[in-house]
OpenMM code with the backbone's topology and positions (N, CA, C; nanometers):
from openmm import Vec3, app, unit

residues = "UNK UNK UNK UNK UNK UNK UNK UNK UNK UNK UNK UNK UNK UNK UNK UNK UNK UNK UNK UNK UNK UNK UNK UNK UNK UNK UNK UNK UNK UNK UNK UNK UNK UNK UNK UNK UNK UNK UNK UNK UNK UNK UNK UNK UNK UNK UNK UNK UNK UNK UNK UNK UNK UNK UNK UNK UNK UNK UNK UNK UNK UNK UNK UNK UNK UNK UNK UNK UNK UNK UNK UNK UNK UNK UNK UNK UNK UNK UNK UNK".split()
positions = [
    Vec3(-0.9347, -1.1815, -0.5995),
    Vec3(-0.7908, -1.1879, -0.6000),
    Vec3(-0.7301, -1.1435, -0.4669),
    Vec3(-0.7920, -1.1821, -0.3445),
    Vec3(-0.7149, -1.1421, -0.2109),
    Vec3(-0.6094, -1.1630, -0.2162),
    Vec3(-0.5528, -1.2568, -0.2520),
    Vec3(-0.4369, -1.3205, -0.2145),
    Vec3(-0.3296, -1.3363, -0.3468),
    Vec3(-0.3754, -1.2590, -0.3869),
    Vec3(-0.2638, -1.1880, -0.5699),
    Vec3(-0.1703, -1.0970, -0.4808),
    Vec3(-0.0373, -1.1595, -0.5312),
    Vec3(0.0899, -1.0707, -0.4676),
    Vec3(0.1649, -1.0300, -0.5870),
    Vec3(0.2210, -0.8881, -0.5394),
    Vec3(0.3201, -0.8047, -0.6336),
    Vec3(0.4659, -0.9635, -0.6750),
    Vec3(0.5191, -0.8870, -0.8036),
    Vec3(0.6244, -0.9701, -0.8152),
    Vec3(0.7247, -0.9227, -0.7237),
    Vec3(0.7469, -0.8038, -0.6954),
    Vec3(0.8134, -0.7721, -0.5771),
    Vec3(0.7945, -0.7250, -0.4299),
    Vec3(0.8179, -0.7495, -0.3332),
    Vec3(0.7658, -0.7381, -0.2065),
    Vec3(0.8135, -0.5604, -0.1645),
    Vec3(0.7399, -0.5050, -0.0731),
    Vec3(0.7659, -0.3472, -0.0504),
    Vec3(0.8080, -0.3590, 0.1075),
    Vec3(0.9080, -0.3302, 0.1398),
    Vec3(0.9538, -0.3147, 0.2883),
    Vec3(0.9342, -0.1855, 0.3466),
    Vec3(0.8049, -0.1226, 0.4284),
    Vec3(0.7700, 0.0067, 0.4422),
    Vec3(0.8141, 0.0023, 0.6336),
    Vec3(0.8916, 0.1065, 0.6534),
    Vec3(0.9537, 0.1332, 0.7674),
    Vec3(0.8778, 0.2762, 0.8481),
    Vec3(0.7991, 0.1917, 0.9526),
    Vec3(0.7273, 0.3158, 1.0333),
    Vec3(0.7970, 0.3754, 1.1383),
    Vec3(0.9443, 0.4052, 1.1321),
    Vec3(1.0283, 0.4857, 1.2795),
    Vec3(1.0325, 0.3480, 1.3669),
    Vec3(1.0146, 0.4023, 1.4654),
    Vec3(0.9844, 0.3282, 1.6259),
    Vec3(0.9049, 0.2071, 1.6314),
    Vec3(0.7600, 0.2072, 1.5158),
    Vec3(0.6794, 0.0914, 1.5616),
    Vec3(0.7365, -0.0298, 1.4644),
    Vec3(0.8747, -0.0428, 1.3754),
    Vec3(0.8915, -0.1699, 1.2916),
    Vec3(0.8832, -0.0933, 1.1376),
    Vec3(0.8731, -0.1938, 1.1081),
    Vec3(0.8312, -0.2078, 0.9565),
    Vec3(0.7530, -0.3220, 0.9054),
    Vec3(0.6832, -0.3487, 0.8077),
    Vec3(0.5647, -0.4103, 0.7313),
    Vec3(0.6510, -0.4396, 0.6362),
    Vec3(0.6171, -0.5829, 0.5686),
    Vec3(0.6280, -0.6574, 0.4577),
    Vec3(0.5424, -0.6441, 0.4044),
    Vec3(0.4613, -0.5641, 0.2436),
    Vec3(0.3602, -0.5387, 0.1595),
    Vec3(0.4388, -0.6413, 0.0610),
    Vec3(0.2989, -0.7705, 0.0397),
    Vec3(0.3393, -0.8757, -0.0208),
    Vec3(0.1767, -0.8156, -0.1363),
    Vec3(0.0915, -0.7536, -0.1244),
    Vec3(0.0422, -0.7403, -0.2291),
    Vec3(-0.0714, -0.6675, -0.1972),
    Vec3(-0.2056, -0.6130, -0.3049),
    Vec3(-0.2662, -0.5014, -0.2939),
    Vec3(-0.3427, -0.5390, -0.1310),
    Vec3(-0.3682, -0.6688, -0.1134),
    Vec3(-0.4177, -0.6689, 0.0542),
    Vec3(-0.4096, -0.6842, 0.1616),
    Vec3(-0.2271, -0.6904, 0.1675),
    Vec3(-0.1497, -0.6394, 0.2373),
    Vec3(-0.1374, -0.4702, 0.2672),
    Vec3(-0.1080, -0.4293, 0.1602),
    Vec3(-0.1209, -0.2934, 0.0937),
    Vec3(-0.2577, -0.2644, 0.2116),
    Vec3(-0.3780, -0.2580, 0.2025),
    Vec3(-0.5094, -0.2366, 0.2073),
    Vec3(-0.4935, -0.2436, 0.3905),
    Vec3(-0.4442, -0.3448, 0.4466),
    Vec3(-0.4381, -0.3767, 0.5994),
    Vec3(-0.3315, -0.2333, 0.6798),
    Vec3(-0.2227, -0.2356, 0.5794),
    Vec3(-0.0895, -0.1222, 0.6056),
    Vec3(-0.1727, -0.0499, 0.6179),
    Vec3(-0.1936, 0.0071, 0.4890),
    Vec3(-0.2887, 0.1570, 0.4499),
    Vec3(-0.3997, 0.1746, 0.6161),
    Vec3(-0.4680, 0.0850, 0.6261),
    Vec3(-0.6251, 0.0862, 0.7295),
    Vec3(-0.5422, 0.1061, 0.9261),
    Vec3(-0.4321, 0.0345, 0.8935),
    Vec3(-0.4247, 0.0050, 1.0608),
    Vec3(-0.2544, 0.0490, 1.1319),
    Vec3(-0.1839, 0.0825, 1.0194),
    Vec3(-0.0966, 0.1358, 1.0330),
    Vec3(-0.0131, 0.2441, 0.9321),
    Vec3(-0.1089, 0.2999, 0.9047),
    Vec3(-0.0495, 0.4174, 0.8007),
    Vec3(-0.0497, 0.5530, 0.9445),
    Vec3(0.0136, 0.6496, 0.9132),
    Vec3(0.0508, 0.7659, 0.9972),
    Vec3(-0.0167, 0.8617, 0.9710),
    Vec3(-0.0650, 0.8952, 0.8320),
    Vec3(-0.2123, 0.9921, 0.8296),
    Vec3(-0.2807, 0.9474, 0.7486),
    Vec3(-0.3805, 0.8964, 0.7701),
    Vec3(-0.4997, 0.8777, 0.6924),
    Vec3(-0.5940, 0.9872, 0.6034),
    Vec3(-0.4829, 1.0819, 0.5832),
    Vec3(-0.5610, 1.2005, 0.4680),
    Vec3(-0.4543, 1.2429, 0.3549),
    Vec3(-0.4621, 1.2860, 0.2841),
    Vec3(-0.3878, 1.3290, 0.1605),
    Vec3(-0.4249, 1.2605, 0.0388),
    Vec3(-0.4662, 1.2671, -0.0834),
    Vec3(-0.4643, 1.2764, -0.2089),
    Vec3(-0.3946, 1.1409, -0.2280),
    Vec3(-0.2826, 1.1174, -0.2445),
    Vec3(-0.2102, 0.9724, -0.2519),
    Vec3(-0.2699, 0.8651, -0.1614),
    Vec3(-0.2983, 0.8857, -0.0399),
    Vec3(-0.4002, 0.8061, 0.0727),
    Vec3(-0.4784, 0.7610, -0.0035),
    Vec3(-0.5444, 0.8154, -0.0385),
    Vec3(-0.7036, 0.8174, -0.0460),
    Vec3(-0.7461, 0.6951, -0.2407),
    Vec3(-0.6259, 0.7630, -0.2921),
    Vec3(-0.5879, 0.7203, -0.4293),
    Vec3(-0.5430, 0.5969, -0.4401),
    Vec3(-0.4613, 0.5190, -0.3296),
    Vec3(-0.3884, 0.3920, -0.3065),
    Vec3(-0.5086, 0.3256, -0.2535),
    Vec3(-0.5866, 0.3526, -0.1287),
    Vec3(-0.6681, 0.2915, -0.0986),
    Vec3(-0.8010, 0.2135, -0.1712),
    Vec3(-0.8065, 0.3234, -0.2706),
    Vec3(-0.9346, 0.2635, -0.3405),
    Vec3(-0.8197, 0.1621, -0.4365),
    Vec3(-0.7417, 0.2765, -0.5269),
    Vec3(-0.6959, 0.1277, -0.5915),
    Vec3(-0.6383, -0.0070, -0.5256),
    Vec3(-0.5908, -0.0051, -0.4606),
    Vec3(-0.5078, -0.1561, -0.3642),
    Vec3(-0.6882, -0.2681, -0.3418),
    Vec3(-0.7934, -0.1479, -0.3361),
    Vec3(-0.9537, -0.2452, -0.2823),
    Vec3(-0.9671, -0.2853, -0.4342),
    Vec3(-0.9364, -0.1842, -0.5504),
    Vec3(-0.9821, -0.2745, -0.6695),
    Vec3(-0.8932, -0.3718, -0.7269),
    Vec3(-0.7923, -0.3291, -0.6981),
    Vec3(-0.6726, -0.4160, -0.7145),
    Vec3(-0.7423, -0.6226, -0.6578),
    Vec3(-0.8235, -0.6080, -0.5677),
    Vec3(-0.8393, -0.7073, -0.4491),
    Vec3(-0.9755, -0.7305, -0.5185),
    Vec3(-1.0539, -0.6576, -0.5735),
    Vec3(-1.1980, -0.7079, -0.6783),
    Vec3(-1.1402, -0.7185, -0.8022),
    Vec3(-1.0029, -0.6975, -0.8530),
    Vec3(-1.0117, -0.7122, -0.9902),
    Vec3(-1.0143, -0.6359, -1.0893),
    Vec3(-1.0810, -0.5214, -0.9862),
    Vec3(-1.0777, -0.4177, -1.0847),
    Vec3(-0.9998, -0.3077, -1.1225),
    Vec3(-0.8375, -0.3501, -1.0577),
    Vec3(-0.7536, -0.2551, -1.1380),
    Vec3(-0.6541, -0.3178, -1.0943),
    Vec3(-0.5171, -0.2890, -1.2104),
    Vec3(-0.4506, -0.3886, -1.2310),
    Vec3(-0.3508, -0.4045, -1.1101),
    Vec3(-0.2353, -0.4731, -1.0653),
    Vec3(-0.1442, -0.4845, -0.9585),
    Vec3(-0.0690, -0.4108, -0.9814),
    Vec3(-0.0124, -0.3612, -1.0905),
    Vec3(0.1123, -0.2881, -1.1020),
    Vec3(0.0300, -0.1191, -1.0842),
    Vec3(-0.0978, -0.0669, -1.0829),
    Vec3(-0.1214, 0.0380, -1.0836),
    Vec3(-0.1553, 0.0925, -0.8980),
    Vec3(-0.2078, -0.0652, -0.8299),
    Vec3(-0.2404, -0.0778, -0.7418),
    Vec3(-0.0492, -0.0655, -0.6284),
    Vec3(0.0243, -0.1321, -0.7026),
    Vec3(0.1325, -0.0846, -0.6145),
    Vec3(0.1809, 0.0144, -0.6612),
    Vec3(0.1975, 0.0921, -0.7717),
    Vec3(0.2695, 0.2134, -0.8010),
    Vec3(0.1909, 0.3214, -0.7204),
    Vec3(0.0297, 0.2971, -0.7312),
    Vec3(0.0015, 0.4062, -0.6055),
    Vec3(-0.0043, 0.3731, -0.4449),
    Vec3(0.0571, 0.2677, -0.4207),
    Vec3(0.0542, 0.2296, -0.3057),
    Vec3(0.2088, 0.2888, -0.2518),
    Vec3(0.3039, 0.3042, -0.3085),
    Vec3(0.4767, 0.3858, -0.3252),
    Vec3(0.4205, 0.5051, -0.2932),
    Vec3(0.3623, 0.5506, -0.3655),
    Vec3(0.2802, 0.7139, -0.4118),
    Vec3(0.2418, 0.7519, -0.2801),
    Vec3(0.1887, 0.6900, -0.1771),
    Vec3(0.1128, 0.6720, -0.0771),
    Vec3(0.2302, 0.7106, 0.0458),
    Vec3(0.3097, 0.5976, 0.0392),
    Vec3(0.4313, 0.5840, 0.1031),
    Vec3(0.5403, 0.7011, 0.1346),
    Vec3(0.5465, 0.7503, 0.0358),
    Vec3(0.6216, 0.8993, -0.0423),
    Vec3(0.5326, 1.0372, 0.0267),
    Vec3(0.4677, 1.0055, -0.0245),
    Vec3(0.3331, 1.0726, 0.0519),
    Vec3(0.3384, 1.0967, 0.2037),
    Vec3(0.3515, 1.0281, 0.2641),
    Vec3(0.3608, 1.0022, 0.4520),
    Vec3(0.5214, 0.9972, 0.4868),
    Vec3(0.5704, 1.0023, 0.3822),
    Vec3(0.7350, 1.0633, 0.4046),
    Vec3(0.7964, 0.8888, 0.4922),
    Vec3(0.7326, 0.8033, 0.4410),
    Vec3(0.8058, 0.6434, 0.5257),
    Vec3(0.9007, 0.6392, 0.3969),
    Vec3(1.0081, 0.5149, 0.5070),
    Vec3(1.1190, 0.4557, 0.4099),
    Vec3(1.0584, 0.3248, 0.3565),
    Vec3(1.1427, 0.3447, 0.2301),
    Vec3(1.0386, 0.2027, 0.1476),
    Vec3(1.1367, 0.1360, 0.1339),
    Vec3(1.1766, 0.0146, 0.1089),
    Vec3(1.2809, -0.0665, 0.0522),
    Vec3(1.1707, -0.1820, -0.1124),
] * unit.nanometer
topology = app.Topology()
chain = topology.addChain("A")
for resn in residues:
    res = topology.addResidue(resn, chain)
    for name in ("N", "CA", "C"):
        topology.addAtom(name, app.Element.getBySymbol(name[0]), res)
């Protein structure tokens, strides 16, 4: 399911470098890997695996973006 997108899109705002369109858990998965601001904390670590099972299938989209917010919240970014 790479290419399984949320019914709603996540507008995550990094300061200075832009903001990202998260159209779904592997979008989510690219944000998280190459432009997230700390790659440690509890919510990190929790979004990441789910958004990868989210992308095998093995966990659902809506759990895969609610901890992907979680994540977001987490690193103190603006979400739309």
């Amino acid at each position: 399911m790479p290419n399984a997108q949320w019914s709603e899109p996540i507008e995550i705002k990094f300061g200075h470098a832009g903001s990202q369109i998260v159209r779904g858990p592997f979008d989510a998965l690219i944000c998280l890997q190459d432009m997230w601001p700390q790659r440690t904390g509890a919510k990190f670590v929790k979004a990441s695996n789910a958004c990868k099972g989210a992308v095998e299938g093995r966990v659902s989209m809506e759990t895969a973006r609610a901890d992907f917010l979680a994540a977001a919240e987490e690193a103190k970014l603006t979400k739309h």
